[in-house]
MDAnalysis code that builds the backbone (N, CA, C; Angstrom):
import MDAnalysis as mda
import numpy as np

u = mda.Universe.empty(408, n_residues=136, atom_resindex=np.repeat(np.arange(136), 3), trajectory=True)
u.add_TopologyAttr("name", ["N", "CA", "C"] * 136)
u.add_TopologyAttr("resid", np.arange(1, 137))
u.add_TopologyAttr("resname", ["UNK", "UNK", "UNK", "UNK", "UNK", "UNK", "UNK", "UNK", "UNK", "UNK", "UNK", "UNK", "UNK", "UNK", "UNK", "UNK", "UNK", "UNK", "UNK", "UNK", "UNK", "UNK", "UNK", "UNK", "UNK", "UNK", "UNK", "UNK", "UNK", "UNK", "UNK", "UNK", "UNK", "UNK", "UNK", "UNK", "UNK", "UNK", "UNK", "UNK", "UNK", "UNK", "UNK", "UNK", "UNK", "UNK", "UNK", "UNK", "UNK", "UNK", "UNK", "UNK", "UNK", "UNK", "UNK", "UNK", "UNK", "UNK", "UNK", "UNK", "UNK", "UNK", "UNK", "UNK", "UNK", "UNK", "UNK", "UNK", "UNK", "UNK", "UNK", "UNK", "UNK", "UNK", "UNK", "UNK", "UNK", "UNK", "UNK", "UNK", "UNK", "UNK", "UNK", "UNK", "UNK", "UNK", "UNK", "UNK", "UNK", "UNK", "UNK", "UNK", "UNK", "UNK", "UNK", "UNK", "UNK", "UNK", "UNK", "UNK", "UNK", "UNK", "UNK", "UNK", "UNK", "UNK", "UNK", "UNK", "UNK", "UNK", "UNK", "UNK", "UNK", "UNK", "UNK", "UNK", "UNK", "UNK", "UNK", "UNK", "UNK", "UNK", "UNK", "UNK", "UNK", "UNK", "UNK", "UNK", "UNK", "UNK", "UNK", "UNK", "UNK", "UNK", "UNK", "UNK"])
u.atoms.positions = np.array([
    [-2.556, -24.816, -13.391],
    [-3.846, -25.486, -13.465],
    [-4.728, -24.905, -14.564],
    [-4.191, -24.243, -15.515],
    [-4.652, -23.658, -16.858],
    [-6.084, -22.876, -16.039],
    [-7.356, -23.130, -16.936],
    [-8.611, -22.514, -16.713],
    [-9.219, -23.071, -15.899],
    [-8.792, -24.082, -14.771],
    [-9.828, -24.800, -14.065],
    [-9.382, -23.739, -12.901],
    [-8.584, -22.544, -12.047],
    [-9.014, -21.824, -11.338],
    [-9.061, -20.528, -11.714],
    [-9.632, -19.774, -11.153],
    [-9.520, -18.477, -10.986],
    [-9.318, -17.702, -9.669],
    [-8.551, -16.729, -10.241],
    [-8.083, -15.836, -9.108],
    [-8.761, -14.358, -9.200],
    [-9.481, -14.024, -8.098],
    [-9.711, -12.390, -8.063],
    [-10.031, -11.782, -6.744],
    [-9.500, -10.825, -6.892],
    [-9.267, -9.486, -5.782],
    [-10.525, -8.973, -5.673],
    [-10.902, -8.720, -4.248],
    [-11.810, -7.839, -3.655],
    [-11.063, -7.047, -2.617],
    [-11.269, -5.500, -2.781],
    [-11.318, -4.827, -1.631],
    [-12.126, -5.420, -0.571],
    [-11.755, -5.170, 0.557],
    [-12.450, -5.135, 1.879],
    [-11.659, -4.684, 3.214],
    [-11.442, -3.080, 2.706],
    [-10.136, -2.126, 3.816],
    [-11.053, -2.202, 4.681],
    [-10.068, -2.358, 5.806],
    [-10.328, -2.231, 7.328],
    [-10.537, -0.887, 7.650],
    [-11.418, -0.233, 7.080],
    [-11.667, 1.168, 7.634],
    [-12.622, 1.684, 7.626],
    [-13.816, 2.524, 8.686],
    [-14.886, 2.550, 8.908],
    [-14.691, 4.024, 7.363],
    [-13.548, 4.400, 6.812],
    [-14.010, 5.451, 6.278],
    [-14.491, 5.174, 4.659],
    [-14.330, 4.457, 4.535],
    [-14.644, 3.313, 3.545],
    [-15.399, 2.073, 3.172],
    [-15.900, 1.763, 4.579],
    [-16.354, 0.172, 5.194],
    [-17.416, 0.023, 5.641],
    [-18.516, 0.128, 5.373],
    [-19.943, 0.575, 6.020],
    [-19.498, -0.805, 7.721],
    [-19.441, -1.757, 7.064],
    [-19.096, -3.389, 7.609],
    [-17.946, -3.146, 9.063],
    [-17.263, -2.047, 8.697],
    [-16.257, -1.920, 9.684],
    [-16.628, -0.912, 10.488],
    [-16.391, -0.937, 12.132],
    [-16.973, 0.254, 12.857],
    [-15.828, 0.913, 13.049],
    [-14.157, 0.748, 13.050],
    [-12.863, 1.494, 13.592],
    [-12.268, 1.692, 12.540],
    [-11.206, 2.429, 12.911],
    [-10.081, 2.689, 11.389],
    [-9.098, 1.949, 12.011],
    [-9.226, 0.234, 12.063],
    [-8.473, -0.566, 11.840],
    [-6.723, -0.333, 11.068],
    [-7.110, 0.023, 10.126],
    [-5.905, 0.274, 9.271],
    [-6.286, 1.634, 8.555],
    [-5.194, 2.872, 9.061],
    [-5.891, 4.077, 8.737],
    [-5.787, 4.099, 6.897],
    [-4.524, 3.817, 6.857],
    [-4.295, 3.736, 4.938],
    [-5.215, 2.531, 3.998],
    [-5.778, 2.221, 4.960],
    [-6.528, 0.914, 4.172],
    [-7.483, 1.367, 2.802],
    [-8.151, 2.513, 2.787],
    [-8.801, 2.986, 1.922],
    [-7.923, 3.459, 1.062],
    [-6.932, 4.434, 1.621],
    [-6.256, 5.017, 0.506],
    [-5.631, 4.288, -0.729],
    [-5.147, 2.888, 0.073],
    [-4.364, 1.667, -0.540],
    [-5.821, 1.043, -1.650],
    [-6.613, 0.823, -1.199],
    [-7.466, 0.579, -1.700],
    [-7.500, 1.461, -3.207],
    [-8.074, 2.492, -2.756],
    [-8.152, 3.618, -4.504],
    [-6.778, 3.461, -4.871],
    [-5.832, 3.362, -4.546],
    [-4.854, 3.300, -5.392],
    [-4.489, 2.045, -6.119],
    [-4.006, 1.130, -5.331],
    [-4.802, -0.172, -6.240],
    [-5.568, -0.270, -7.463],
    [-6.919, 0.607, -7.688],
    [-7.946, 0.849, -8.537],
    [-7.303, 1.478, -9.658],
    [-6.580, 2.696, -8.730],
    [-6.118, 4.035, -9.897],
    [-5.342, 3.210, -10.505],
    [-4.162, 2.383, -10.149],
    [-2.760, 1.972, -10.492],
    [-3.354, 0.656, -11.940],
    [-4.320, 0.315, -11.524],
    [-5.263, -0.804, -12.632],
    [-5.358, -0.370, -13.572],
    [-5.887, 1.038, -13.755],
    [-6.598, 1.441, -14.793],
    [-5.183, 2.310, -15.685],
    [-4.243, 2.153, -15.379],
    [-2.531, 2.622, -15.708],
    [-2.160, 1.026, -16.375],
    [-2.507, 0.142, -16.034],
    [-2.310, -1.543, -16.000],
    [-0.990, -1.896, -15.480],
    [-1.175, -1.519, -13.914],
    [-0.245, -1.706, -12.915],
    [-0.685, -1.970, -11.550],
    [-1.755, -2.685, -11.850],
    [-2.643, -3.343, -10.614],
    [-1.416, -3.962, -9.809],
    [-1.042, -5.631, -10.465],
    [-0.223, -6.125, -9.383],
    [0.928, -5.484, -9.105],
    [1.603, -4.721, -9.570],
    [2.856, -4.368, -9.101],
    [2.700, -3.053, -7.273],
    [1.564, -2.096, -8.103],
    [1.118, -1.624, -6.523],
    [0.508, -2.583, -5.707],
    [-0.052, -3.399, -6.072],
    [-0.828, -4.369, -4.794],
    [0.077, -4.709, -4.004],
    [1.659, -5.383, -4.866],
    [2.573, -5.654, -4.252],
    [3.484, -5.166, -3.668],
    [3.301, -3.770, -3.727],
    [4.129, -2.880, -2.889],
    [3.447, -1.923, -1.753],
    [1.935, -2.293, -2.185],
    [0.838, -1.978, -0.953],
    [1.479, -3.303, 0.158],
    [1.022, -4.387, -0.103],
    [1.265, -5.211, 0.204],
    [2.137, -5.540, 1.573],
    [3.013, -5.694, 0.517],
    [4.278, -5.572, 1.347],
    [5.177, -4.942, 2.189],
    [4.243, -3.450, 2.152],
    [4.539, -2.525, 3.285],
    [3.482, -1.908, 3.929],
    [2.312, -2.722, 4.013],
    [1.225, -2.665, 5.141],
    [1.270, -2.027, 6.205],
    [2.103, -2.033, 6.986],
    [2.429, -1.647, 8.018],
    [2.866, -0.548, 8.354],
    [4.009, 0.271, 7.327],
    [4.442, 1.513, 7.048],
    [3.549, 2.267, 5.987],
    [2.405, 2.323, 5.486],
    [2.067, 3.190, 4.441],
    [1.784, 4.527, 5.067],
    [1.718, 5.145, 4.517],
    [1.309, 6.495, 4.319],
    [1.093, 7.316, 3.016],
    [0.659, 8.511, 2.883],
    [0.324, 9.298, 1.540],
    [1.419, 9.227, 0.724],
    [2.583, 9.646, 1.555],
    [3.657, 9.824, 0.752],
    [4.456, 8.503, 0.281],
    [4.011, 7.909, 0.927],
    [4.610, 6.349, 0.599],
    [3.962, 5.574, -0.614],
    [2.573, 5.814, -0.899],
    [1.578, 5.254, -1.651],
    [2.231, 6.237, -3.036],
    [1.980, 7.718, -3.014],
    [2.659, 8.129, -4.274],
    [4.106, 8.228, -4.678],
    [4.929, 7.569, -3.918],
    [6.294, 6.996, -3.841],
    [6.009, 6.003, -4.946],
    [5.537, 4.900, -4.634],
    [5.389, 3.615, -5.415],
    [4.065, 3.778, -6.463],
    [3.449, 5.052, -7.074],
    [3.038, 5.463, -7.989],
    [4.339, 5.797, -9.280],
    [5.227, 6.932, -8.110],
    [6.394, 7.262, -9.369],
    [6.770, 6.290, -9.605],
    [7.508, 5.270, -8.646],
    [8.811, 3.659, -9.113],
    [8.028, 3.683, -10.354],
    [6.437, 3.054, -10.492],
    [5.613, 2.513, -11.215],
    [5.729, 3.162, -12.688],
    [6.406, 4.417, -12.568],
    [5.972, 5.186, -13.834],
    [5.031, 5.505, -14.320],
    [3.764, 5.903, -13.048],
    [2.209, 6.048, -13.460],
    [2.457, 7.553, -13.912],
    [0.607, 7.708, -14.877],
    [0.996, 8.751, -15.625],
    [0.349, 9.739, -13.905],
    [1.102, 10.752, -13.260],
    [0.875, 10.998, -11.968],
    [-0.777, 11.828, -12.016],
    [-0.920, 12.371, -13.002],
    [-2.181, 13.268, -12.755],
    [-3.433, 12.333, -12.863],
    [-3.208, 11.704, -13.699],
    [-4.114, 10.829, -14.039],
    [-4.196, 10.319, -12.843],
    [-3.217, 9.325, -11.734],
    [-3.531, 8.825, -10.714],
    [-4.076, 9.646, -9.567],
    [-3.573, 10.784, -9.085],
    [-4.337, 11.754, -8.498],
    [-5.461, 12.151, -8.653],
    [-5.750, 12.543, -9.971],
    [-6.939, 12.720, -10.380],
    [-8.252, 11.760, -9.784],
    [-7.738, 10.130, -10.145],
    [-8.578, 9.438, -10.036],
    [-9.063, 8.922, -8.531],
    [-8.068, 9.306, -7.537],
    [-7.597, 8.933, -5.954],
    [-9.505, 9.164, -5.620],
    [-9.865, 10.830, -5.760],
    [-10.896, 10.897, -5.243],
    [-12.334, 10.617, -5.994],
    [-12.242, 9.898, -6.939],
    [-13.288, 9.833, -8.104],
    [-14.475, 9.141, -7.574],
    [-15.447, 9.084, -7.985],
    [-16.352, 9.073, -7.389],
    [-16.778, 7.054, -8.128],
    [-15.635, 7.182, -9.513],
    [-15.659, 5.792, -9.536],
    [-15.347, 4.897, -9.118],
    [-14.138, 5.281, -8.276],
    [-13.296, 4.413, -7.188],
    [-14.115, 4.494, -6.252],
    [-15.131, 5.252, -5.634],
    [-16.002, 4.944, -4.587],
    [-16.790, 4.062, -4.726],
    [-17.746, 4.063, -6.034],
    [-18.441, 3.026, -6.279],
    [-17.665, 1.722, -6.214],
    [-16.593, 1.196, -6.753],
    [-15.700, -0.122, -6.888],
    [-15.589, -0.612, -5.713],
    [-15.100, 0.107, -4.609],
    [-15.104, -0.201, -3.507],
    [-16.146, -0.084, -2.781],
    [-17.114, 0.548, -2.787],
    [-18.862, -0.045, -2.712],
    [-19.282, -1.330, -2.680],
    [-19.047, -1.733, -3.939],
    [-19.451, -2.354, -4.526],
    [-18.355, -3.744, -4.005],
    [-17.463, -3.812, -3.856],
    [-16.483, -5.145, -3.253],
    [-16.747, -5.183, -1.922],
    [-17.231, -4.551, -1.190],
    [-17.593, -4.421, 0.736],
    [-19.036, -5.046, 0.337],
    [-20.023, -4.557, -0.490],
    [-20.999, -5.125, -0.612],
    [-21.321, -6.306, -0.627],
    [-20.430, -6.814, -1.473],
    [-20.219, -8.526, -1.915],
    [-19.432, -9.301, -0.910],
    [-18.570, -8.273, -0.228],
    [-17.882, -9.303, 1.298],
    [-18.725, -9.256, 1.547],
    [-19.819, -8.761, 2.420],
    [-20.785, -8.701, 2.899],
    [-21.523, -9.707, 2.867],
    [-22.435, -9.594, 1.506],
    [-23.217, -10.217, 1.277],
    [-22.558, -12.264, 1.311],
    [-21.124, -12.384, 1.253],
    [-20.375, -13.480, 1.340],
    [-20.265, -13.849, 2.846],
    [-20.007, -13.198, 3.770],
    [-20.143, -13.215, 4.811],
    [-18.779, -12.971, 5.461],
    [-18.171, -12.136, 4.559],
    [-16.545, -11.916, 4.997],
    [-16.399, -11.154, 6.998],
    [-15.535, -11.698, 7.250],
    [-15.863, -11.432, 8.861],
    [-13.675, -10.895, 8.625],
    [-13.545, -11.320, 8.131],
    [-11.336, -10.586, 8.057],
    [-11.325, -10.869, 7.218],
    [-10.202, -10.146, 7.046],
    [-9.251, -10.466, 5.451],
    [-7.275, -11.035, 5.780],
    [-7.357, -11.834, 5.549],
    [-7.644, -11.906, 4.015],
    [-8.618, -13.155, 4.358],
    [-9.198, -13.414, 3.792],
    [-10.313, -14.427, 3.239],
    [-10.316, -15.160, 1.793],
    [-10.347, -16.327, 1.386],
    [-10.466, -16.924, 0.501],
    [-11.481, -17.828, 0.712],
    [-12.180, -17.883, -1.227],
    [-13.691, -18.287, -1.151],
    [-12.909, -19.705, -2.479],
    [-12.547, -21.035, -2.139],
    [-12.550, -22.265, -3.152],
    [-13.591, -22.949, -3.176],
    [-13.885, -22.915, -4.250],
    [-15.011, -23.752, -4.696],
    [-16.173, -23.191, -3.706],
    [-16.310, -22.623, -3.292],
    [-17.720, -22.255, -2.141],
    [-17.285, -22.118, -1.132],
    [-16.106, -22.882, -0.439],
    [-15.579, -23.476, 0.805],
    [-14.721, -21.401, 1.429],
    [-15.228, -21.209, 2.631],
    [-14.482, -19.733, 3.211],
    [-13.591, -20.579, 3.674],
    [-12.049, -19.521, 3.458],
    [-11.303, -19.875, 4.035],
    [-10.585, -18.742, 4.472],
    [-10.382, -18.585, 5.827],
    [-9.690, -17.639, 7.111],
    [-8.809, -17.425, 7.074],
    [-7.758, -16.397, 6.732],
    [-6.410, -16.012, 6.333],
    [-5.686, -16.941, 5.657],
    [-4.196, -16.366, 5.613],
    [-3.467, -16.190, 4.460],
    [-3.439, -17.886, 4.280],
    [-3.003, -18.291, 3.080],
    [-3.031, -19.434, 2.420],
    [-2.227, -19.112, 1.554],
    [-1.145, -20.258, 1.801],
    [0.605, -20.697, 1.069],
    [0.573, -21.708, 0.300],
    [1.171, -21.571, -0.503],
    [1.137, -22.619, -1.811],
    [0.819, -23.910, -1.286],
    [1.634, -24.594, -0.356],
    [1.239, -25.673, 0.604],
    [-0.113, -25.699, 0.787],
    [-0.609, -24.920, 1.636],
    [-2.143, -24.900, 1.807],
    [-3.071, -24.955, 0.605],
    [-2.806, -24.016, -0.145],
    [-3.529, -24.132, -1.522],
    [-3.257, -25.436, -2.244],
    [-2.510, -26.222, -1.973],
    [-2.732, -27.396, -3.170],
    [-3.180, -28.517, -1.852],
    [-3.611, -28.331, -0.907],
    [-3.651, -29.281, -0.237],
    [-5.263, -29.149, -0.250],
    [-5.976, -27.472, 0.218],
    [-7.554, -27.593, -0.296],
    [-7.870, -27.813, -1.584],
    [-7.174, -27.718, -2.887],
    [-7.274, -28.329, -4.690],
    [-7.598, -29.772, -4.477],
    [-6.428, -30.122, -3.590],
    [-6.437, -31.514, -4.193],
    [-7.845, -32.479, -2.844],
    [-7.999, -31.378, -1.577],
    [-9.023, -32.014, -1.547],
    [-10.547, -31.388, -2.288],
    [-10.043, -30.786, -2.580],
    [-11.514, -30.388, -3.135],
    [-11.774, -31.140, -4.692],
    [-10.489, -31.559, -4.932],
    [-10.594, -32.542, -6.372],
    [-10.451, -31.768, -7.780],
    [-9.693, -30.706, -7.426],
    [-9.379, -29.775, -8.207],
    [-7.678, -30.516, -9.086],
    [-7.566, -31.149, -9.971],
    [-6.232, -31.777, -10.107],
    [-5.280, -30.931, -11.473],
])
């Protein structure tokens, strides 16, 4: 659909340690996944960790997250380094802020054309809100 959509990522970890918005540690790695995500961006290997955050949601842990730093071939200090930075705090500040202020209540969440929409959404689904929303 060339330039008529756009796609972009917001944090919004399920974790009060990270989450002003969240009161439990829902998902204890949710933050960690989060800064790494950030760190792995600024390497320009955003999607490939997202997708291996992702996709093992369920099993993460420390050692698992800098597992799929090495696959990645990140430069490692640099990603460590950046895990606790005080810029990755702000980023993720700053994306809870804007769920927030959006009125994000779960994730995943998708915002088309204005319209919230309540978990995950499959290619099916996505061309079915395009094409009603008149997106062609």
């Amino acid at each position: 659909h060339g330039d008529r959509i756009q796609v972009s990522f917001r944090n919004f970890p399920l974790d009060s340690d990270c989450n002003s918005a969240v009161q439990a540690h829902i998902h204890p790695y949710a933050c960690l996944a989060a800064r790494a995500a950030l760190c792995a961006n600024k390497q320009g290997k955003w999607q490939p960790m997202y997708d291996r955050l992702f996709a093992n949601q369920r099993e993460l842990s420390r050692d698992k997250i800098t597992a799929f730093a090495q696959e990645l071939s990140l430069d490692m200090k640099a990603f460590e380094d950046c895990l606790p930075s005080s810029e990755v705090d702000a980023a993720i500040k700053a994306d809870v802020e804007a769920g927030v202020k959006a009125g994000l209540e779960s994730t995943p969440t998708f915002f088309v054309n204005g319209r919230k929409v309540k978990g995950a959404i499959d290619e099916t689904r996505m061309k079915l809100l395009m094409r009603e929303l008149g997106v062609k």
